[in-house]
GULUM-718275 format. One record per residue (C-alpha): residue number from 0; chain; x, y, z. Coordinates in nm, 2 decimals, padded with zeros to 4 digits. Layout:
ATOM   zami   zakol       c1       c2       c3
ATOM    NUM       A        X        Y        Z
...
END
This chain:
ATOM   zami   zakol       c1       c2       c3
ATOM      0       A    00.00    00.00    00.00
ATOM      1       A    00.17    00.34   -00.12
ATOM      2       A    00.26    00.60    00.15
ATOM      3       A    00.27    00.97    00.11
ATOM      4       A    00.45    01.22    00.29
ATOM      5       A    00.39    01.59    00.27
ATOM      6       A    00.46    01.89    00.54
ATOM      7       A    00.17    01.97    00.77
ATOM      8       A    00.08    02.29    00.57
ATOM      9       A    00.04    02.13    00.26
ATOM     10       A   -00.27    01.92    00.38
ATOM     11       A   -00.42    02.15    00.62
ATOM     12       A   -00.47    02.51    00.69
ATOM     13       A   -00.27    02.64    01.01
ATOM     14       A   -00.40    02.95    01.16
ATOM     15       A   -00.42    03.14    01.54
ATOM     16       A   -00.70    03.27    01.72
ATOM     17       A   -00.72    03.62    01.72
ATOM     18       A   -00.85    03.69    02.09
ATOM     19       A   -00.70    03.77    02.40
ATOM     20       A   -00.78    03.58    02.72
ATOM     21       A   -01.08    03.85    02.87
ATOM     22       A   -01.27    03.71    02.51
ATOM     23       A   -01.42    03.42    02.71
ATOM     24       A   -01.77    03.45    02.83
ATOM     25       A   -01.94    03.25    03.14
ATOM     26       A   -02.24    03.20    02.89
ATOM     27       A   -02.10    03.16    02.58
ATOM     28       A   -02.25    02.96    02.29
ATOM     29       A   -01.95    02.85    02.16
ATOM     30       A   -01.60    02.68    02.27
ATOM     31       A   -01.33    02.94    02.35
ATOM     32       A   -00.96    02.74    02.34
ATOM     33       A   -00.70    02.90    02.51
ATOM     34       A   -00.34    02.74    02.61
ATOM     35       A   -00.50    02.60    02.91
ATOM     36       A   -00.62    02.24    02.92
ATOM     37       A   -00.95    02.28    02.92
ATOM     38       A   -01.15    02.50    02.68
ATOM     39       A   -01.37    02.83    02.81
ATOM     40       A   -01.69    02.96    02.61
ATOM     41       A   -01.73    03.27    02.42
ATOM     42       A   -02.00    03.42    02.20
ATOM     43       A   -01.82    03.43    01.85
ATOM     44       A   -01.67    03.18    01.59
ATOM     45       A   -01.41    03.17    01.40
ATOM     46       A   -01.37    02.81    01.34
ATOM     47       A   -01.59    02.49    01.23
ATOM     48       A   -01.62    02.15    01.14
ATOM     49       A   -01.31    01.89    01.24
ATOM     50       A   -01.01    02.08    01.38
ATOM     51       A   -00.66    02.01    01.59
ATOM     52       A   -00.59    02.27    01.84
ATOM     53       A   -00.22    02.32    01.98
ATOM     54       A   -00.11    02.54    02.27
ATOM     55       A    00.11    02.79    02.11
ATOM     56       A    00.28    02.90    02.43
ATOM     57       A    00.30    02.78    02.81
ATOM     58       A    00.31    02.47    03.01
ATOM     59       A    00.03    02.28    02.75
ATOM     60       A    00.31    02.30    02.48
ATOM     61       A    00.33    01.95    02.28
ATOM     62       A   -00.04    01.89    02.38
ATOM     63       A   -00.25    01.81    02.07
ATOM     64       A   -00.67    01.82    02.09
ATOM     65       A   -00.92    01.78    01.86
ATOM     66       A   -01.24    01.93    01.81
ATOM     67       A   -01.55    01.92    01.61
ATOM     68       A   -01.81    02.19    01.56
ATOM     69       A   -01.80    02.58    01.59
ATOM     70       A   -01.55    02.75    01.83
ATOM     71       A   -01.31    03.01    01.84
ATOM     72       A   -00.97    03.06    01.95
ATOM     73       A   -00.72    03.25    02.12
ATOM     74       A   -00.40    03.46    01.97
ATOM     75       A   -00.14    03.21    02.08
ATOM     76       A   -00.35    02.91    01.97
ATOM     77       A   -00.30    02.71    01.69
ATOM     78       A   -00.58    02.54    01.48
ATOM     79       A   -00.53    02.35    01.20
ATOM     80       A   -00.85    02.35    01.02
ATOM     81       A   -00.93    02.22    00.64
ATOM     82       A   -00.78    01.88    00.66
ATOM     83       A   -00.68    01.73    00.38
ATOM     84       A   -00.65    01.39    00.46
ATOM     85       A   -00.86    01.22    00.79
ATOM     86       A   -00.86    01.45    01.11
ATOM     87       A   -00.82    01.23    01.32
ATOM     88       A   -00.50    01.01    01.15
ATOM     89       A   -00.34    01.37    01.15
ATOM     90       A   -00.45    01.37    01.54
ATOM     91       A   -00.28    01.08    01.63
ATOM     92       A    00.05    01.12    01.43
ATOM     93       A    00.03    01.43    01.59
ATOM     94       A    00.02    01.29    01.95
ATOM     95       A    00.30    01.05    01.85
ATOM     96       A    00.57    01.29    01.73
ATOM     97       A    00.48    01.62    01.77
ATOM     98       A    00.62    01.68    02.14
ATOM     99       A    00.92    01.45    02.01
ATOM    100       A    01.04    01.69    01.66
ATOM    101       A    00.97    02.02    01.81
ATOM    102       A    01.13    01.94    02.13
ATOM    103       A    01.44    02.18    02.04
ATOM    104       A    01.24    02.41    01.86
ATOM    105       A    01.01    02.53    02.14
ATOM    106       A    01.14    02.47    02.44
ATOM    107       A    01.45    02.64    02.60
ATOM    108       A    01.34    02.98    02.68
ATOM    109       A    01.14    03.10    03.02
ATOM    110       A    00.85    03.02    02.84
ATOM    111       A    00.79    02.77    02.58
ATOM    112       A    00.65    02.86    02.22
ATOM    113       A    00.55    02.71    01.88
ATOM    114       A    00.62    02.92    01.57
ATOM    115       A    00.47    02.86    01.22
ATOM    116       A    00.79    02.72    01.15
ATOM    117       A    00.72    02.43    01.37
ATOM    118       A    00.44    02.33    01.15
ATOM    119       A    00.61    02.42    00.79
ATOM    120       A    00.89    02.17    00.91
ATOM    121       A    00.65    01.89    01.03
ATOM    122       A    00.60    01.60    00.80
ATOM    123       A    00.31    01.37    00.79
ATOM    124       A    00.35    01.00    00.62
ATOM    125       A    00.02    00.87    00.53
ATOM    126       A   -00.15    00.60    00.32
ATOM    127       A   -00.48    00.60    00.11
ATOM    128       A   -00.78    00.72    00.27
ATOM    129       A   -00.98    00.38    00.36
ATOM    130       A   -00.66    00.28    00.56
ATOM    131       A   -00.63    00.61    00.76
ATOM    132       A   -00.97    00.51    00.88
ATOM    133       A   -00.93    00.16    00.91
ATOM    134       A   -00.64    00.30    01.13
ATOM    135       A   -00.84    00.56    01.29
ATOM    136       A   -01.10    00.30    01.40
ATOM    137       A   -00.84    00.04    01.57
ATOM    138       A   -00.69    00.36    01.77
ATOM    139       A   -01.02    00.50    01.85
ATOM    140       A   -01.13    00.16    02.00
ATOM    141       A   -00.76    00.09    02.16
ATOM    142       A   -00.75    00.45    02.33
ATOM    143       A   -01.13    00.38    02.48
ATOM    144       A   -00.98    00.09    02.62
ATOM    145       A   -00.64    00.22    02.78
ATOM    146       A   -00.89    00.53    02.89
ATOM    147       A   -01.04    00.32    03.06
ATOM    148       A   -00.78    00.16    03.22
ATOM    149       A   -00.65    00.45    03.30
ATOM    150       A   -00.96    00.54    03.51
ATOM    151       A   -00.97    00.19    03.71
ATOM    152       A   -00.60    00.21    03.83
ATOM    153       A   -00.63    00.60    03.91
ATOM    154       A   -00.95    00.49    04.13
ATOM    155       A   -00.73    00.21    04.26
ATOM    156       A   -00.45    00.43    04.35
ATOM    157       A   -00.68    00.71    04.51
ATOM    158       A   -00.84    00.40    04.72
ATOM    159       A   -00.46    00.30    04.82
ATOM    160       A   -00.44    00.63    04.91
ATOM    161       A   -00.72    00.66    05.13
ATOM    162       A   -00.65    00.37    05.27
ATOM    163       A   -00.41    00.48    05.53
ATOM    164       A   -00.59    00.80    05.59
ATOM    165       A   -00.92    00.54    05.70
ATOM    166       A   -00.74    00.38    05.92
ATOM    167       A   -00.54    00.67    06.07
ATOM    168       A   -00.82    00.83    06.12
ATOM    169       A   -00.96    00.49    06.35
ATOM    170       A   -00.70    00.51    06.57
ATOM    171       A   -00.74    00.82    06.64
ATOM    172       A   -01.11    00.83    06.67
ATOM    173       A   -01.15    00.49    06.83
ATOM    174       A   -01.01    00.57    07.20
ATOM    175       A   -00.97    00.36    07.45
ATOM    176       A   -00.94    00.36    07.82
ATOM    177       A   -00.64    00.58    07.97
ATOM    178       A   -00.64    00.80    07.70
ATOM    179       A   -00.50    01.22    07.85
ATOM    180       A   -00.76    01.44    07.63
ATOM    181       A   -00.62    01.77    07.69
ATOM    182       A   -00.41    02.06    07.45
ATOM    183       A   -00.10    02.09    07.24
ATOM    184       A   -00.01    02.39    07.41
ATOM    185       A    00.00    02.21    07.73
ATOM    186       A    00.21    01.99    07.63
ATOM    187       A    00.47    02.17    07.40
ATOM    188       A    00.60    02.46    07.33
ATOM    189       A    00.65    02.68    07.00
ATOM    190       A    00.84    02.89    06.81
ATOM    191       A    00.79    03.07    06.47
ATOM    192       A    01.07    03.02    06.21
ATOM    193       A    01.33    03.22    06.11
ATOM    194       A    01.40    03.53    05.85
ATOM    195       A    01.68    03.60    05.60
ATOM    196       A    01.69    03.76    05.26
ATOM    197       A    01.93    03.69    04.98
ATOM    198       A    02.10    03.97    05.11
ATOM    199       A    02.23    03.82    05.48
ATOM    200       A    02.61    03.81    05.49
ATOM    201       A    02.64    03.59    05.80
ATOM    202       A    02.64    03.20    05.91
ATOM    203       A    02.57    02.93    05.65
ATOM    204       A    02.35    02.62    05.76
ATOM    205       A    02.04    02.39    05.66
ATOM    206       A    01.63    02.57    05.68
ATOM    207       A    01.31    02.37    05.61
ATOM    208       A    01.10    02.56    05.41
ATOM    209       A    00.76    02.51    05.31
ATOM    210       A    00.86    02.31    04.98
ATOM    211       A    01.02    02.03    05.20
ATOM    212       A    00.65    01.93    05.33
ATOM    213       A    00.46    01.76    05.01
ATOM    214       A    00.37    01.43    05.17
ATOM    215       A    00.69    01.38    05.36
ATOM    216       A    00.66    01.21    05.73
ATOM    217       A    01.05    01.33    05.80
ATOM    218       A    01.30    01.65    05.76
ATOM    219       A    01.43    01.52    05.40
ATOM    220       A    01.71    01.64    05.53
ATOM    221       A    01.93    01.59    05.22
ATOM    222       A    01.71    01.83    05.01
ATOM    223       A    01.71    02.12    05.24
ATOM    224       A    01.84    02.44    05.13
ATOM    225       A    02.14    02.60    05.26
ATOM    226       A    02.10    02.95    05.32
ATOM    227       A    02.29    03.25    05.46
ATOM    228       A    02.19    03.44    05.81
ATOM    229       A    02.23    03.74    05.94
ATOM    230       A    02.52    03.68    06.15
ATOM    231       A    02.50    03.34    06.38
ATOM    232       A    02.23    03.13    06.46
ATOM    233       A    02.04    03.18    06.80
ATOM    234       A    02.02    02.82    06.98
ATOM    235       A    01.64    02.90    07.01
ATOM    236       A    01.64    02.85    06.60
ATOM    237       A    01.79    02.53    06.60
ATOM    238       A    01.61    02.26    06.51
ATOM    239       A    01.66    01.90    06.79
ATOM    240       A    01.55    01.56    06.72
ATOM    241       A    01.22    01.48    06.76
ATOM    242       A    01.09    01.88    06.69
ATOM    243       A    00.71    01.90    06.45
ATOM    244       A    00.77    02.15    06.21
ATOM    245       A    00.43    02.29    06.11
ATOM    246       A    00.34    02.54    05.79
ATOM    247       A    00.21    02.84    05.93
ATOM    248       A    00.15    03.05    05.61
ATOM    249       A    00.09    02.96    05.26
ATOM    250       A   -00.07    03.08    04.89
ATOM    251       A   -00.31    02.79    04.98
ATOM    252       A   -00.51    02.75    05.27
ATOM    253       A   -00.54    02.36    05.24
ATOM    254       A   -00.18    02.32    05.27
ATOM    255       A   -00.17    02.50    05.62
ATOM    256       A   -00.08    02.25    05.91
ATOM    257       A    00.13    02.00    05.70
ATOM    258       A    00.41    01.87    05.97
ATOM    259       A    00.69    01.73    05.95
ATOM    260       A    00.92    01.51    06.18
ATOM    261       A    01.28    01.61    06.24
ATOM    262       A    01.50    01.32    06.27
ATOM    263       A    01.86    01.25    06.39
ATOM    264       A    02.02    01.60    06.34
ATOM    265       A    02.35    01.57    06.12
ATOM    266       A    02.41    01.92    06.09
ATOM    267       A    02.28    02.25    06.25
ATOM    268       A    01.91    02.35    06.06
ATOM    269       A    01.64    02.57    06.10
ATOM    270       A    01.35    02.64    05.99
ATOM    271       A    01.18    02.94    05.77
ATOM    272       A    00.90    03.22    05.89
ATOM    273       A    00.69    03.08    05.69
ATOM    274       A    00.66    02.77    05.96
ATOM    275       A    00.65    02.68    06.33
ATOM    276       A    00.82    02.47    06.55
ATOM    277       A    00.66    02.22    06.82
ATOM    278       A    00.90    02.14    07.05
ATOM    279       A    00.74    01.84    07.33
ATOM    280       A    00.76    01.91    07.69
ATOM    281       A    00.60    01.63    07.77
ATOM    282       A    00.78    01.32    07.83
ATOM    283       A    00.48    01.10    07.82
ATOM    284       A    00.43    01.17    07.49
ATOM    285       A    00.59    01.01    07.20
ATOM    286       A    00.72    01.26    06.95
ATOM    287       A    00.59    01.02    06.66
ATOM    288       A    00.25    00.97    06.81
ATOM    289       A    00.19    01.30    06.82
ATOM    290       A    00.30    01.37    06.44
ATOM    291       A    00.07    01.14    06.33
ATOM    292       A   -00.18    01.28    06.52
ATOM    293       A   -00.15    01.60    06.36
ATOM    294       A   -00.09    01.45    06.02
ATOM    295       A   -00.44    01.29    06.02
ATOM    296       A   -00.74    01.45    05.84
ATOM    297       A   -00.96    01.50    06.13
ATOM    298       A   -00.67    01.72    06.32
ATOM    299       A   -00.58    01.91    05.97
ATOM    300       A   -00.91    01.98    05.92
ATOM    301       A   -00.95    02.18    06.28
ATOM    302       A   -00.62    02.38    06.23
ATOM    303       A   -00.73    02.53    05.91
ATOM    304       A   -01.14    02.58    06.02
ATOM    305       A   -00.98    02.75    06.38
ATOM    306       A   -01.13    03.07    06.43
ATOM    307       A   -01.49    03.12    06.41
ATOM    308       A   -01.52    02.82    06.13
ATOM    309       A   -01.38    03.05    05.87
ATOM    310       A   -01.09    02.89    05.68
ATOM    311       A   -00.76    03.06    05.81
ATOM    312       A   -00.51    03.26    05.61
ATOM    313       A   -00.24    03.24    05.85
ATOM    314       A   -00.17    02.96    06.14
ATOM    315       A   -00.02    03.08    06.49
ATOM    316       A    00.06    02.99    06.82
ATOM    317       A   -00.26    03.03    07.00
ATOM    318       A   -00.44    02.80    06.73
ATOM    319       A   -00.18    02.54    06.83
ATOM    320       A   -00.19    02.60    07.17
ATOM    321       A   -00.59    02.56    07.20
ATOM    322       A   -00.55    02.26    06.95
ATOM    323       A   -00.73    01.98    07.12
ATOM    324       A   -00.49    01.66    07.16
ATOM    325       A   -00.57    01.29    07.26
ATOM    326       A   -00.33    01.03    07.38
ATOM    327       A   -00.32    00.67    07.56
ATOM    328       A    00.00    00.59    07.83
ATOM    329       A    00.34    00.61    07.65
ATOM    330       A    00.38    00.23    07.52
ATOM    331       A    00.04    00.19    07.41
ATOM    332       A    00.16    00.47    07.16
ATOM    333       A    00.45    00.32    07.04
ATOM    334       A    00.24    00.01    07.00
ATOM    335       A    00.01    00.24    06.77
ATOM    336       A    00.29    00.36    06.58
ATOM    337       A    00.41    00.05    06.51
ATOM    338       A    00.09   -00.08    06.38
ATOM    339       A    00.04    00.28    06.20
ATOM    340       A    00.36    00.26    06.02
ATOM    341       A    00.33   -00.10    05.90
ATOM    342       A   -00.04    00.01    05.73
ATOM    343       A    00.14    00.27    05.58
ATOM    344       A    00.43    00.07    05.44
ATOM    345       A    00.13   -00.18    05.30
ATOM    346       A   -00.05    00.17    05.16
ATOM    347       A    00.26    00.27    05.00
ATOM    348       A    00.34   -00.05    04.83
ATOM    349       A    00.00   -00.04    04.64
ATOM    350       A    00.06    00.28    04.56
ATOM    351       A    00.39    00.20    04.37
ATOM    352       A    00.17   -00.12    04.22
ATOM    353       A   -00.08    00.14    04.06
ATOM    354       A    00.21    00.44    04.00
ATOM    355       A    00.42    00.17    03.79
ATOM    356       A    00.09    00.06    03.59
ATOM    357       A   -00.03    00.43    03.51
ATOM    358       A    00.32    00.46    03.38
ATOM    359       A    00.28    00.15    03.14
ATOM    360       A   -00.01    00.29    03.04
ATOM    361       A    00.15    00.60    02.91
ATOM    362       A    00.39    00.36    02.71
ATOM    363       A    00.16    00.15    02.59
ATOM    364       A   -00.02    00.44    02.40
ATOM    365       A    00.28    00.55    02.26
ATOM    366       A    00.37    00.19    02.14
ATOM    367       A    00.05    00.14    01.98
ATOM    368       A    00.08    00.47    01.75
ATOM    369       A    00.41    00.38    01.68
ATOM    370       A    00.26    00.07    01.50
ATOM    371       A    00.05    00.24    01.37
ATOM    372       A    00.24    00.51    01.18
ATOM    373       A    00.49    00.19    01.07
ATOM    374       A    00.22   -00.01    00.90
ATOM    375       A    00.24   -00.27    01.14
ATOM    376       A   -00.11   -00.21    01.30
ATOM    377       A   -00.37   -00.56    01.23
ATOM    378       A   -00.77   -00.56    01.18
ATOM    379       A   -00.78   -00.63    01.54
ATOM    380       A   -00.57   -00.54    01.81
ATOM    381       A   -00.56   -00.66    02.16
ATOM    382       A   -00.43   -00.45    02.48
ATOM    383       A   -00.30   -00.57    02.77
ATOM    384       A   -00.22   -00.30    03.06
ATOM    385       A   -00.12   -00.51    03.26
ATOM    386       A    00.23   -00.63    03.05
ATOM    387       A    00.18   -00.32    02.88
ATOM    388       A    00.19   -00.51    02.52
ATOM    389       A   -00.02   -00.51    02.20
ATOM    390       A   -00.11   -00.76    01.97
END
């Protein structure tokens, strides 16, 4: 069967919107795309019938999406309208090596771009119509498959996830007799972090700032940040084993209250304004216990809902010190954590089990369009997610 190959401009038309971003409407008739990932509306239409819409600019460069029906576009969008050949083959060869030839082209500066050169470069191989749609059909069918595959194991990785939060939130809630119900600030002291600029000329040493939280239980101590003080660090700012470090201020709210552990101390760190330390007083209280504690969902969801039920901007010290606390005699919490951290080790390794699969996923798709554009694609084809092969 012959194959053709011919630039993108020859066999379509390869135009941007003309609108800036304040063109979308809440209650518009038609589609609005943008460089964002999901489209807006607006009231006008430049475009119609079956089209491929590119991201000229931004983080959604390389993405490909195709459309059908009347929409319009914005100026650093690019639409490729008046196909020549079958939309949706040019789609998928599109998805297969678009990101992969214009990776030099458009990326490299603070923020990535296409040009019209990008397209005028791009070549599409392509046989006879009735096999660009026998081809078209097998991908359509394979992708509703993998899709769908793709929603299973992203449930099942959500459930993993939940899964140590449930029973977190058991232990906690499920209280026995001997358990001290009484406050954090009874039991601990605080201290908000420290300031420096770019500008401080004195001591050099390890901070924890807010980007070391994400879903860390421990200091990652080997990815802190070594920063420059104001002359020498005040023992009061150094951080000991066994010290929460909470978030006190952040851009978003639900992020407030993430903690952290500090571990064995290897060298001198501190900790940024933009957090707390918890330091225990409180020898009947295991420092893990209580981290836990504070991790879980039911605790979080009090520290940011403190102050008349109004979400908080801004954590402080009487918040924590008013923070209601719950804990059983020292070695039924150590028995707790132990049973705590061998749940979690279990959550985890599902979560790897699901992480790996989505990741297969994403090969398999590109394996199958791979075929495709090759000639080596049968009548039928069979996916399997789970070896991450096709037939």
């Amino acid at each position: 069967m012959e194959w053709q190959s011919k630039k993108l401009t020859e066999i379509s038309e390869v135009k941007t919107g003309k609108w800036d971003a304040n063109h979308a409407s809440e209650d518009g008739k038609y589609k609005f795309f943008t460089c964002a990932y999901e489209a807006f509306l607006c009231d006008t239409k430049r475009f119609e019938g079956e089209c491929l819409i590119l991201p000229g600019n931004g983080v959604n460069v390389g993405e490909v999406f195709y459309y059908s029906g009347d929409f319009d576009a914005y100026q650093r969008t690019y639409v490729c309208s008046d196909i020549k050949i079958e939309p949706k083959y040019l789609f998928y060869h599109l998805k297969c090596f678009w990101r992969d030839r214009n990776l030099n082209k458009q990326f490299g500066s603070a923020t990535n771009y296409l040009k019209i050169g990008n397209f005028k470069d791009y070549e599409v191989s392509f046989p006879p119509i009735p096999e660009q749609k026998r081809i078209v059909a097998i991908l359509d069918q394979a992708f509703a498959d993998i899709e769908q595959a793709r929603a299973k194991t992203e449930q099942n990785l959500k459930n993993a996830r939940e899964l140590f939060e449930s029973y977190l939130q058991q232990v906690f809630s499920q209280r026995g007799e001997g358990w001290v119900e009484t406050t954090l600030g009874a039991v601990a002291e605080f201290k908000n972090g420290l300031n420096f600029s770019q500008s401080s000329k004195g001591e050099k040493l390890k901070v924890v700032g807010v980007k070391d939280f994400k879903s860390n239980f421990m200091v990652p101590f080997e990815q802190l940040d070594t920063i420059q003080i104001d002359g020498d660090l005040s023992e009061s700012y150094e951080l000991k084993e066994n010290d929460i470090i909470t978030v006190r201020s952040n851009g978003n709210k639900r992020l407030i209250g993430r903690c952290l552990l500090m571990g064995k101390v290897v060298n001198k760190t501190s900790y940024s304004g933009f957090t707390i330390r918890i330091r225990l007083e409180d020898k009947s209280v295991f420092a893990r216990f209580l981290a836990y504690y504070l991790k879980s969902s039911s605790t979080h969801e009090l520290l940011i809902n403190s102050g008349e039920g109004a979400n908080i901007s801004n954590l402080n010290q009487k918040i924590l010190t008013s923070l209601p606390v719950a804990f059983p005699h020292f070695d039924k919490q150590v028995q707790l954590v132990n049973c705590i951290e061998k749940v979690e080790a279990e959550s985890q390794e599902l979560e790897k089990v699901y992480a790996n699969k989505l990741k297969t996923i994403d090969v398999l798709k590109k394996s199958i369009l791979q075929k495709a554009f090759s000639g080596e694609l049968t009548k039928t084809l069979e996916v399997d997610t789970n070896k991450g092969a096709v037939a």
